[in-house]
N, C-alpha and C positions, 0 to 999 in steps of 0.2 A: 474436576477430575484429578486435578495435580493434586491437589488436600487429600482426596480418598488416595489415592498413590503413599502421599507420607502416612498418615494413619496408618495402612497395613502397611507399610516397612517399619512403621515402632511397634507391633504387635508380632514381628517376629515372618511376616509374610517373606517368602519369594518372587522370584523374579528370574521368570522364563520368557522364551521367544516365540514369537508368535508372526504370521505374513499375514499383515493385513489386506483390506483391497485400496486400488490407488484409488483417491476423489475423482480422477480425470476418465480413466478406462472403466474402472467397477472389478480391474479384474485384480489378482493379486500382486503385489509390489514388488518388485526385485530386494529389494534388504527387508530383512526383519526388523520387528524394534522391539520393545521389550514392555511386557507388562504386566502388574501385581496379578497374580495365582493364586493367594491365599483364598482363604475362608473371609478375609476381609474385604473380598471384591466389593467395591460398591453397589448399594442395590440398583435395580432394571427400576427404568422410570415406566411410568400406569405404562400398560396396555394401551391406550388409548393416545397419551403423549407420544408412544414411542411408536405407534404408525402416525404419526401426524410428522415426526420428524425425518423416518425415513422417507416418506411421499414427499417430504420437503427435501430431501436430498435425493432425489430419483430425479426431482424435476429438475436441479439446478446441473446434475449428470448429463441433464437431455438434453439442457441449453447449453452447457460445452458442447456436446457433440453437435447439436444443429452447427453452433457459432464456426466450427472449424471445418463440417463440411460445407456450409457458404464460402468460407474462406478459401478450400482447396478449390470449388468450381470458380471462383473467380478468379484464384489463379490460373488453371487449367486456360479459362476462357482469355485470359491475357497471353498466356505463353502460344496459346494456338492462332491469338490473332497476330504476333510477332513471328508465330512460323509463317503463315501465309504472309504476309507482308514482304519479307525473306525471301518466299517460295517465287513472288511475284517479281522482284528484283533480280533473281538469279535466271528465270526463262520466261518474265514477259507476263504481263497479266493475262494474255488470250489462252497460251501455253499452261498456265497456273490454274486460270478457270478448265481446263479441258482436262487436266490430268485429276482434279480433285473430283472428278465425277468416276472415277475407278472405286471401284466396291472397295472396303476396309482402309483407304488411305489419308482419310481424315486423323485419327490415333497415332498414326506413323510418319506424320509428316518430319517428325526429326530426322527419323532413318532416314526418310526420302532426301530430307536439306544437306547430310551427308554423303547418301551414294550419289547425286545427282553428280559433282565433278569427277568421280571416280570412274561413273560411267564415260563419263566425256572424255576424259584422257587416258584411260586402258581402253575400253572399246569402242570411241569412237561412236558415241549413241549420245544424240541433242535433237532440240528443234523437235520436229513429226517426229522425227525415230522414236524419243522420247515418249512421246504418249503413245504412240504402236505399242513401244516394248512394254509400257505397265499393264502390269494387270492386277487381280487381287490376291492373284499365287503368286508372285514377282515381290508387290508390296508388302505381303508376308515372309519373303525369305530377305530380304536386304539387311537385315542384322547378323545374317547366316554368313560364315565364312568359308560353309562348303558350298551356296549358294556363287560367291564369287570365287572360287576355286574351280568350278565347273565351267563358268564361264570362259575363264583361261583355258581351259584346256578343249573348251570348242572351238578356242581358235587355233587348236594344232588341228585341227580339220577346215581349216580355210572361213568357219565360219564367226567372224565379227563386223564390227557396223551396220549397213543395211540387211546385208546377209542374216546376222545373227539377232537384228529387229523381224524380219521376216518368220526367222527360225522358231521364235519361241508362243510357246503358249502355255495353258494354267498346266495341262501334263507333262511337257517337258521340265517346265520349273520345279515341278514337284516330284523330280527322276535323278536330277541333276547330281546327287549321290550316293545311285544304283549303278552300280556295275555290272549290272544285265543292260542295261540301258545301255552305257554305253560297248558294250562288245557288240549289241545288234547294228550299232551304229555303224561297226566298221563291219558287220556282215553285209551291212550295204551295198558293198563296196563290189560284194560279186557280184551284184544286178546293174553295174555300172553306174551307180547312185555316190558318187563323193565330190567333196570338192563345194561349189557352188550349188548345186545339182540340190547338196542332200537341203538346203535352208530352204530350196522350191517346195521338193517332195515331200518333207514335214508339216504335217495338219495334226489337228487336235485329235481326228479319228486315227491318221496311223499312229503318233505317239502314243495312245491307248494301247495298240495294239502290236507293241513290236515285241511284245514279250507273245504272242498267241501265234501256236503254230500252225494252224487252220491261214492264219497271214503269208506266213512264209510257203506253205503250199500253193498260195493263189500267187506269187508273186515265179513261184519257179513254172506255174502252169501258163503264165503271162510270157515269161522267160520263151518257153517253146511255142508261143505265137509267134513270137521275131518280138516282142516287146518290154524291151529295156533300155538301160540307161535314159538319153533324154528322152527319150520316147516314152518312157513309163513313167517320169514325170510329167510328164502331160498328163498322159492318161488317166493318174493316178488324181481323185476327187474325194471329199467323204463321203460321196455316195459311193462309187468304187468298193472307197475302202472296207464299207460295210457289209457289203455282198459278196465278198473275196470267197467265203466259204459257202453260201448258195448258189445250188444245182440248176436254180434256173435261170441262175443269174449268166453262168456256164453256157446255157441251152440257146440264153438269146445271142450271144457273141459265135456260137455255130451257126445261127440263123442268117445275124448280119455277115457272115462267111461267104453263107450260101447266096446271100443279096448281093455281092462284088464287094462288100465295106471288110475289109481286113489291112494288117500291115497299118503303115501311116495312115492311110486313108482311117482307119478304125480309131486310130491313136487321137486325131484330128474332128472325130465325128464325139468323141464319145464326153461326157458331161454328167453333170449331177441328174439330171433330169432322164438323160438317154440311160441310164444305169437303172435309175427306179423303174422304169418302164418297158424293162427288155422281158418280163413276163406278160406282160400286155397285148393281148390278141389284138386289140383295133390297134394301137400303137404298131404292133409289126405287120399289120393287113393293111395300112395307111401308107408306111415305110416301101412295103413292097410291091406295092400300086406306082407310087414317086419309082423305084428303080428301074422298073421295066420300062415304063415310058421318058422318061429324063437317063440319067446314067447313075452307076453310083459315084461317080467322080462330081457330078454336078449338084446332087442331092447334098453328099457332104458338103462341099460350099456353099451350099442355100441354106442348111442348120447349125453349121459348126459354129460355137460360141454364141448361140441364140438359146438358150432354155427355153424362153418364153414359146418359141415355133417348137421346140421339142417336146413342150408341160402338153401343147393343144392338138397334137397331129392322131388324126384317125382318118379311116376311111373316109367319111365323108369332108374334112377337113383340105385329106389331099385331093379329092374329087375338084373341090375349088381352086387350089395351086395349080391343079393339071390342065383347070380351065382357062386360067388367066395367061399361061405359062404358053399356051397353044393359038389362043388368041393375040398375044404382043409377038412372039414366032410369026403367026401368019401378016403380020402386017409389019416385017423388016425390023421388030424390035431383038433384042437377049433376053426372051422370058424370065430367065430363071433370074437373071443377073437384075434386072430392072425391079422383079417385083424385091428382091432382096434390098434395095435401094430404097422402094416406098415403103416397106413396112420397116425395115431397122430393128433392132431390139425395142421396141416402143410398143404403146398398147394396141397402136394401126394392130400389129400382128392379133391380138383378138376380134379383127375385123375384116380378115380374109372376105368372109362370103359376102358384106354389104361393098368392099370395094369389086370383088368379081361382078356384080351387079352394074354397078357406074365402069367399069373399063369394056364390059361387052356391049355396052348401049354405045360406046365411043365406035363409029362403025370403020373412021379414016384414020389413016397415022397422023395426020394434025389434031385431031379431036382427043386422038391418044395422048399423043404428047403434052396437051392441054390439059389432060386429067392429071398427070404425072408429076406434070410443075404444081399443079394446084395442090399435091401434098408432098411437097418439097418442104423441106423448114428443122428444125433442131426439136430434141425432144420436147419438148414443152409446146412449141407448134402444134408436133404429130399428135401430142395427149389430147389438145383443144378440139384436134381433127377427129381424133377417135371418138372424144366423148360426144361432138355434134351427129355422129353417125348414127 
C-alpha cells in the first residue's frame, strides 16, 4: 500500500481526506487521514481475495467485541459482588438478603450503598424500617434529588422515621414532585387528618386517589356521618377507599345505620371485608339476624378486626353463632365473648357449624368448659384443630 501511495505521488496524484471506519467499532473514526485520489489508485484485489479478507476482518471485529463484552460482564459481576459484600457489612447479611428481594434493586445497588447513611441520618430510617421503606419505586428514585427533597419536606408535616416508613409507597414515591400532591396533603388537614394521623391514613389506594374528586366527595359525605379525623383513619382501608364513589356502597352504611352500627361503633366494625360486602343480601340478612338478637354493640365486638368472620357471615352462618351464643348464655357462660375467644382470627372461624355441633352435645358447664379448653392454644394449635375437624 505504501509503494502504491509513492507511485501515485510521483505521477502527479493528489491527496484528500477521507474518514475511515475504526478496526475496533466498524464505525467511522474520529480524525481523518489521508489518501491517494488519483487515477493511480491501486487496483481492487480479485473479487474473491477481497471477500475472503473482509470475512476475515468481520471475524477478528466480532472477536473484539465478544472479548470486551466478557470483559465488561466480568467486571459488572466483580463490582456487584463487591457491592453486596459492602451492602452486607453496612446492615447485616439477614437485612442485605431481605432488601435485595425488592424488584429492580440488584442494578442500583450503588445508589442504594450511598443513600443507605443518608437515610439513616436525615431520616432516621435503618434496621426493619429499611426494608419496609424499599420498594421498586424508592429504588428507582434514590439518584433523584427531588426524590430526597420531598422527603425533607414531609418532614415539615411531622412525617419522618417510622412515621414516614409507614407513610410511603410505590404512588407516593412516584408524586413526590407534584404539587397537586402535596397541596391535597394539606387539604387533609380539614378532615382532621395531619400530623401523625396522615402516615396512618396513607395506603396505596388513597395516594392513587387524592387527586380524584369523587374522593374528596366521599370523604366530606364521611365528614357528615360524625367521621373524621382519627376516626376516619380507622375507617379508612383500601377497600373503603375504593367504594368512596359507589351508591351502594353508600346504601349499605344506611343500612348498618338502620342496624344500631353508626358513629364509632361503625368506625370500629368496618374493614376491607365489611366494605366489599355491604351490597351483599346474605351478608346484610346474616348481620341483621346477629343485631336483633345480640345488640349492635356486642356484634361489633365479636367481628371488629376479624375479616375472616366478616369474608363468611350469611344467614345461615349467623343461625350457628346464634346457636352456640344461646347455648354458653344458658348455661352461666359470655356467648358472644367466649366464642370470640375459641375461634380467634384463625381458621377455627371457618368451622363455626362443626364446633356448634361438639358445644351443644356438651349438655353441663363442665362438659363446656372442657370443650373450650380443649381448643385453647396459639394459631398453629387452632390451624391443627381446624383442619382435624
Amino acid at each position: 500500500m505504501a509503494r502504491s501511495f509513492a507511485r501515485a505521488l510521483s505521477r502527479g496524484g493528489r491527496l484528500r481526506s477521507a474518514t475511515l471506519p475504526c478496526i475496533r467499532t466498524g464505525r467511522p473514526a474520529i480524525c481523518a487521514i489521508r489518501r491517494c485520489a488519483s487515477v493511480a489508485e491501486p487496483k481492487p484485489e480479485p473479487e474473491g481475495m477481497q471477500s475472503q479478507s473482509e470475512l476475515a476482518w468481520r471475524r477478528r471485529q466480532e472477536a473484539v467485541r465478544g472479548e470486551l463484552r466478557e470483559a465488561q460482564c466480568d467486571a459488572d459481576i466483580q463490582r456487584g459482588r463487591a457491592d453486596a459484600l459492602s451492602l452486607a457489612n453496612m446492615i447485616g447479611e439477614r437485612n442485605a438478603a431481605r432488601i435485595m428481594q425488592t424488584h429492580g434493586i440488584t442494578p442500583r445497588l450503588g445508589s442504594l450503598l450511598t443513600a443507605i447513611p443518608r437515610l439513616r441520618e436525615e431520616f432516621d430510617i435503618s434496621g426493619d424500617g429499611l426494608i419496609k421503606f424499599m420498594s421498586n419505586s424508592v429504588a428507582a428514585r434514590l439518584n433523584d434529588e427531588a426524590f430526597w427533597a420531598g422527603l425533607t419536606r414531609l418532614g415539615g408535616f411531622g412525617i419522618v422515621g417510622p412515621r414516614l416508613v409507614t407513610f410511603m409507597s410505590n404512588s407516593v414515591a412516584a408524586r413526590l414532585e407534584d404539587e397537586a400532591f402535596w397541596e391535597r396533603l394539606t387539604r387533609l388537614g380539614d378532615f382532621g387528618i395531619v400530623g401523625p394521623k396522615l402516615a396512618t391514613f396513607m395506603s396505596e389506594s388513597v395516594a392513587v386517589r387524592l387527586c380524584d374528586q369523587a374522593f374528596w366527595a366521599g370523604l366530606r359525605r364521611l365528614h357528615e356521618l360524625g367521621i373524621s379525623g382519627d376516626g376516619l383513619v380507622t375507617f379508612m382501608s383500601n377497600g373503603v377507599a375504593a367504594r368512596l364513589e359507589d351508591e351502594a356502597f353508600w346504601a349499605g352504611l344506611a343500612r348498618l345505620g338502620e342496624l344500631g352500627i353508626a358513629g364509632d361503633g361503625l368506625v370500629k366494625f368496618m374493614s376491607g371485608s365489611v366494605a366489599a360486602r355491604l351490597d351483599n343480601d346474605d351478608f346484610m340478612d346474616g348481620l341483621s339476624s346477629l343485631c336483633s338478637e345480640l345488640s349492635p354493640f356486642v356484634v361489633v365486638r365479636l367481628l371488629k378486626d376479624n375479616d375472616k368472620f366478616a369474608s363468611r357471615l350469611t344467614v345461615e352462618y349467623a343461625r350457628s353463632i346464634l346457636s352456640i351464643t344461646r347455648h354458653l348464655d344458658a348455661h352461666g357462660f359470655e356467648g358472644a365473648n367466649r366464642l370470640k375467644s375459641l375461634v380467634g382470627n384463625t381458621p377455627l372461624v371457618g368451622k363455626v357449624p362443626e364446633l356448634e355441633a361438639i358445644l351443644l352435645a356438651a349438655d353441663r358447664p363442665d362438659r363446656i368448659e372442657a370443650v373450650l379448653q380443649r381448643f385453647r392454644g396459639k394459631y398453629a394449635a387452632k390451624r391443627a384443630m381446624a383442619a382435624a375437624l
